[in-house]
C-alpha positions in Angstrom: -279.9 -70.3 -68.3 -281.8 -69.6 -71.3 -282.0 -73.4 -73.6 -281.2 -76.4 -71.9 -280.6 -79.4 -74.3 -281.9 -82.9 -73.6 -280.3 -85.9 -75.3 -280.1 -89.7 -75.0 -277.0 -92.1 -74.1 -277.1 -93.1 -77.7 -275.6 -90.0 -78.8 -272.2 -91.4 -77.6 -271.0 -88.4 -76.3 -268.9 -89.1 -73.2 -269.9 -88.1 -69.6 -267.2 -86.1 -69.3 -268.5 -83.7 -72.5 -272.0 -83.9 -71.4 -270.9 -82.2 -68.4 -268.7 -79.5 -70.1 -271.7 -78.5 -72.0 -274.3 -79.0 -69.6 -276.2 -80.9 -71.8 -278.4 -83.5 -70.1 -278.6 -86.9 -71.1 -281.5 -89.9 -70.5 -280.2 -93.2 -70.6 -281.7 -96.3 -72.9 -282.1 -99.6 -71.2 -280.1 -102.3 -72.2 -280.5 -105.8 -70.9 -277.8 -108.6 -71.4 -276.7 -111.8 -69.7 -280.3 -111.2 -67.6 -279.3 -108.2 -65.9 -281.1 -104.8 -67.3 -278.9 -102.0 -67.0 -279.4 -97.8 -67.8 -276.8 -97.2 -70.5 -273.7 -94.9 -69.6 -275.4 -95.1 -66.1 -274.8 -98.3 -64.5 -272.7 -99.8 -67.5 -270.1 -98.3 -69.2 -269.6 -98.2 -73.3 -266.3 -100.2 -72.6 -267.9 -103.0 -69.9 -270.6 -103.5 -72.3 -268.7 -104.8 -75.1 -266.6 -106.7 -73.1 -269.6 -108.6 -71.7 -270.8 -109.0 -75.5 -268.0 -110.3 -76.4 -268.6 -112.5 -74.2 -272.1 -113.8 -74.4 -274.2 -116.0 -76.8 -277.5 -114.8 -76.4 -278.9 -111.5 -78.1 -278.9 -108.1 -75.7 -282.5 -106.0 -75.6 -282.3 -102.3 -75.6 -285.2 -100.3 -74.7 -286.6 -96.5 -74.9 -286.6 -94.9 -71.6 -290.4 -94.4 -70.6 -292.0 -90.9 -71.2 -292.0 -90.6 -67.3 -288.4 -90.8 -67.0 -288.2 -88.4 -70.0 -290.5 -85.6 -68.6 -288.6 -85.9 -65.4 -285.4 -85.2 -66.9 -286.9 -81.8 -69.2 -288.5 -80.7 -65.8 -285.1 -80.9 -64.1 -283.9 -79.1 -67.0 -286.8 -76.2 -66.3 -286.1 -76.8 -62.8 -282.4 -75.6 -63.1 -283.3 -72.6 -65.0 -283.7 -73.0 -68.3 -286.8 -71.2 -70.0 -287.2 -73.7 -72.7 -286.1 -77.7 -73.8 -285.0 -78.3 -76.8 -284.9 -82.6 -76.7 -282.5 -84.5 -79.5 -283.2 -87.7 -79.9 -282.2 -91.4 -81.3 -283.9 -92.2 -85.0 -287.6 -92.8 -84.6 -286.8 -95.9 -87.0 -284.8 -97.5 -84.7 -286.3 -96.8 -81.2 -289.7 -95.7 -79.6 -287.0 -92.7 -77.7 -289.2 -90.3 -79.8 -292.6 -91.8 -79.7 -292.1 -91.3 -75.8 -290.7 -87.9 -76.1 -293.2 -86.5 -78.1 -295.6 -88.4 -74.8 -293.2 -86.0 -72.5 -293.5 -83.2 -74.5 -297.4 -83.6 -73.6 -296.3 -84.0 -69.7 -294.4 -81.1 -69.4 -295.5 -78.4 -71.9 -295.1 -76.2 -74.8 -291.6 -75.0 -73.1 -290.2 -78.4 -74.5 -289.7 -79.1 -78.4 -288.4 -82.4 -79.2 -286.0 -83.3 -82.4 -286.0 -86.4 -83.9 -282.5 -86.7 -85.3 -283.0 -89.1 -88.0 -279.4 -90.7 -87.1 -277.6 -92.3 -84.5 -274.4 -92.6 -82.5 -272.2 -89.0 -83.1 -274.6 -88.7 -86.3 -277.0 -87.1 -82.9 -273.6 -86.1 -80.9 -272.5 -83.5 -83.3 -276.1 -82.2 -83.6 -276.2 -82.0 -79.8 -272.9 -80.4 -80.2 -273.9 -77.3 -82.2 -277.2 -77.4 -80.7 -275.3 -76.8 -76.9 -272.6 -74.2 -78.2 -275.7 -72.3 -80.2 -277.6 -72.1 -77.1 -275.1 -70.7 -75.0 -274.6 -68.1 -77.6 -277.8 -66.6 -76.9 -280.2 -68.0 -79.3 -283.6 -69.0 -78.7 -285.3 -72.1 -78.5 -287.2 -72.0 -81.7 -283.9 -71.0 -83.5 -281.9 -73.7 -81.8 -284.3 -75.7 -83.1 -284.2 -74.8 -86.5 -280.9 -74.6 -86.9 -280.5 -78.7 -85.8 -283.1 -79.4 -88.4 -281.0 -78.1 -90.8 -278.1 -79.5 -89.8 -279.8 -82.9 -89.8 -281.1 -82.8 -93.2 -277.0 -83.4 -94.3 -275.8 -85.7 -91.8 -274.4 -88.8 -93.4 -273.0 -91.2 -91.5 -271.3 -95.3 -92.5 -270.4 -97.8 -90.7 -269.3 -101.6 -90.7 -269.2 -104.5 -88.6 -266.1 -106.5 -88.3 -268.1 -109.6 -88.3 -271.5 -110.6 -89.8 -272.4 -112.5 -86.7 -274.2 -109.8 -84.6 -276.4 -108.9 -87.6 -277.7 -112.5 -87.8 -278.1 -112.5 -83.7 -280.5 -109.6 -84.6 -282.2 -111.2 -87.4 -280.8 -108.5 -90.1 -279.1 -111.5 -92.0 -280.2 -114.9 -92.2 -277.8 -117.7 -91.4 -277.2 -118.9 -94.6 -275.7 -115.5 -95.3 -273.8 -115.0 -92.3 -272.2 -118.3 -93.2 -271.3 -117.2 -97.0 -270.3 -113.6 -96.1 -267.9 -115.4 -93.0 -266.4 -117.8 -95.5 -265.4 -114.8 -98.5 -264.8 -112.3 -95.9 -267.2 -109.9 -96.6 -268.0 -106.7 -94.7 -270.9 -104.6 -95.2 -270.7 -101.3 -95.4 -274.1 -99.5 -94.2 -275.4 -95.7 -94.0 -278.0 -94.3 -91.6 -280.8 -92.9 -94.6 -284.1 -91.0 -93.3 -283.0 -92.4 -89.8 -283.2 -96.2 -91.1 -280.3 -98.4 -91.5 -279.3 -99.8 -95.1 -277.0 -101.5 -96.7 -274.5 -99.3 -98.9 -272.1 -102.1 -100.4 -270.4 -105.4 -99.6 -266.4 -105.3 -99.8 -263.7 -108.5 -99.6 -261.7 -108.0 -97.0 -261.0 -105.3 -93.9 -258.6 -103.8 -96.2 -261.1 -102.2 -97.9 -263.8 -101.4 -95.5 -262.6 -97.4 -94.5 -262.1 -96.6 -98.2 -265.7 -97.7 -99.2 -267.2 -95.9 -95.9 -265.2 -92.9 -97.2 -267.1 -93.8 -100.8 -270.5 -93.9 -99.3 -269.9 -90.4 -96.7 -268.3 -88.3 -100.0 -271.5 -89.1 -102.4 -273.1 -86.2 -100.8 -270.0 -83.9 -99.3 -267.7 -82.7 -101.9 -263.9 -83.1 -101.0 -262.7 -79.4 -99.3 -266.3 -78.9 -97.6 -266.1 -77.7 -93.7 -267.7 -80.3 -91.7 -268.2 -81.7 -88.4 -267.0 -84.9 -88.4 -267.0 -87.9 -85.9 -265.2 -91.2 -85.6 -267.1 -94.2 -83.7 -265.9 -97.8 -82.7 -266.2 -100.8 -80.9 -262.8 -101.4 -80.2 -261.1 -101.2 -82.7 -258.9 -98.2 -82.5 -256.7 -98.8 -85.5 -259.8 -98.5 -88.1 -261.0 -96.0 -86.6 -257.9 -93.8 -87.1 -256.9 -94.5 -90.2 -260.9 -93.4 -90.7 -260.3 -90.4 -89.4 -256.7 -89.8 -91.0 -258.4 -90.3 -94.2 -261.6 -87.7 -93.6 -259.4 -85.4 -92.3 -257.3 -85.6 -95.7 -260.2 -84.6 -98.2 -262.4 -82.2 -95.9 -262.0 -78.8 -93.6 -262.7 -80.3 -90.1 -264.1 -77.4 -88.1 -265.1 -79.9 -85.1 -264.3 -83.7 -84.3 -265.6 -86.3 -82.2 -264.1 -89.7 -81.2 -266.0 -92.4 -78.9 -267.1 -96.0 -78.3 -270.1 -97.0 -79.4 -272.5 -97.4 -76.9 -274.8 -100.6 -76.4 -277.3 -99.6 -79.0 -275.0 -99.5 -82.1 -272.7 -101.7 -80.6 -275.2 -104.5 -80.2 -275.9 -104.9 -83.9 -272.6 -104.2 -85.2 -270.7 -106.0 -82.7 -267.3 -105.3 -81.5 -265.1 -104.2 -84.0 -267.4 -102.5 -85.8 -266.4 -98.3 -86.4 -268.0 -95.8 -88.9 -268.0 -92.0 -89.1 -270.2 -89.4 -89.9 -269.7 -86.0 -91.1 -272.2 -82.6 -91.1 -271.2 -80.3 -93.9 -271.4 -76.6 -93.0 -272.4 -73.6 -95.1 -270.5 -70.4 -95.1 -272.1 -68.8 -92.4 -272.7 -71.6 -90.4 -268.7 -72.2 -90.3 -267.9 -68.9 -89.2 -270.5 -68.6 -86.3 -269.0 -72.0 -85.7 -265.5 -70.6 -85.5 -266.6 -67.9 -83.7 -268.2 -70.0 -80.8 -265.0 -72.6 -80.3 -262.4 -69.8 -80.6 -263.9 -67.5 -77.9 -264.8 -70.7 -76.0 -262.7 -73.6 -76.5 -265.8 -75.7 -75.6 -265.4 -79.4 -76.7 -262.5 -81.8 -77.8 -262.1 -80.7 -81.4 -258.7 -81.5 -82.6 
């Protein structure tokens, strides 16, 4: 089996894909209306929001527990694999790699864990190459490295459709909730050195996607190749003219679509959508179109 690789339910990669690839995946918890739940496990993305949507107090979301990660890179072992190589959610924004790195310690030096510095498909697509590099053959130190490449030039933006989930969380104040409601302003944020921050404020949905595309172009020059993703919480129509309008200025070797998962989804709220894109040098492009044109692995479209 050579590499397995290890991820977490806040990559946002469906079950379905995780499969495909046999990639394994440890779910977050995520606790709402007083019922804790193991993400993508016992709750879908789609169930989730609907029960936000729904409810006035403020979901939890927790790491899994090192034991619950070292079983799940033993079963990896178990199945075959000679060595782990463990992609995980932003240590900014979760203790995932805190207990991974507590795991790694459990199980052994056949394990090395990654932390991602990103979130949502910003992980997915680096689980993504990570999967198809490893079923070409290559080792666990250079699947490794070549994700820590990668993850150097993620960017990755996103918006909320409403302010109201980011003063639930205690990112705004209510005073500012209540401004930004009444001029219809939407923040526009980017995932930098694994932490969230704010990019820009805009006036009006209308002009959300292009300052999204404004804040993912600063660092990826229009007619790069790039793995790209489109993420939402419901809301289908942004997210596709998103994607129409990536897919106009850049070579799109690979793309994902999904619904955020609890974890984004419970700050941004539904509604919110974002994309992130990966660019690739010229080497990495054609190893990359070498490994989906032999094996078709993956929805890219």
């Amino acid at each position: 089996m050579g590499v397995a690789v290890v991820t977490d339910s806040t990559c946002d990669l469906t079950p379905a894909f995780l499969r495909q690839l046999g990639i394994y995946m440890v779910p977050l918890m995520v606790t709402i209306e007083g019922a804790t739940y193991r993400d993508q496990l016992d709750i879908t993305s789609e169930r989730y929001l609907e029960m936000l949507a729904n409810t006035r107090s403020m979901p939890k979301t927790a790491a899994p527990s090192p034991g619950v990660l070292a079983s799940s890179y033993r079963q990896a072992l178990a199945d075959g694999a000679s060595e782990v190589v463990a992609i995980h959610l932003s240590a900014q924004l979760s203790a995932t790699v805190r207990a991974a790195i507590t795991a790694q310690a459990l199980v052994g030096e056949a394990v090395e864990v990654i932390d991602s510095a990103s979130a949502s498909l910003g992980i997915g697509l680096l689980v993504w190459w990570a999967a198809l590099s490893a079923r070409s053959g290559a080792s666990g130190e250079e699947v490794a490295a070549e994700v820590r490449s990668l993850l150097e030039r993620v960017e990755l933006g996103f918006s909320p459709l409403t302010l109201e989930y980011l003063a639930r969380g205690g990112r705004i104040g209510g005073g500012a909730r209540w401004v930004g409601t009444l001029l219809d302003m939407k923040p526009v944020l980017k995932c930098e050195h694994g932490s969230i921050q704010t990019y820009k404020k805009v006036r009006g949905g209308r002009q959300v996607v292009p300052a999204i595309m404004q804040s993912l172009r600063a660092k990826v020059p229009p007619g790069s190749s790039v793995l790209a993703g489109v993420m939402h919480a419901n809301n289908v129509d942004e997210a596709h003219r998103l994607e129409e309008a990536m897919r106009s200025i850049w070579v799109i070797e690979g793309m994902l679509s999904s619904v955020c998962g609890p974890v984004l989804a419970t700050h941004g709220g539904p509604g919110a959508f974002g994309g992130v894109v990966v660019p690739l040098n010229s080497d990495e492009t054609l190893r990359w179109r070498r490994w989906t044109n032999s094996s078709k692995e993956g929805p890219s479209k």
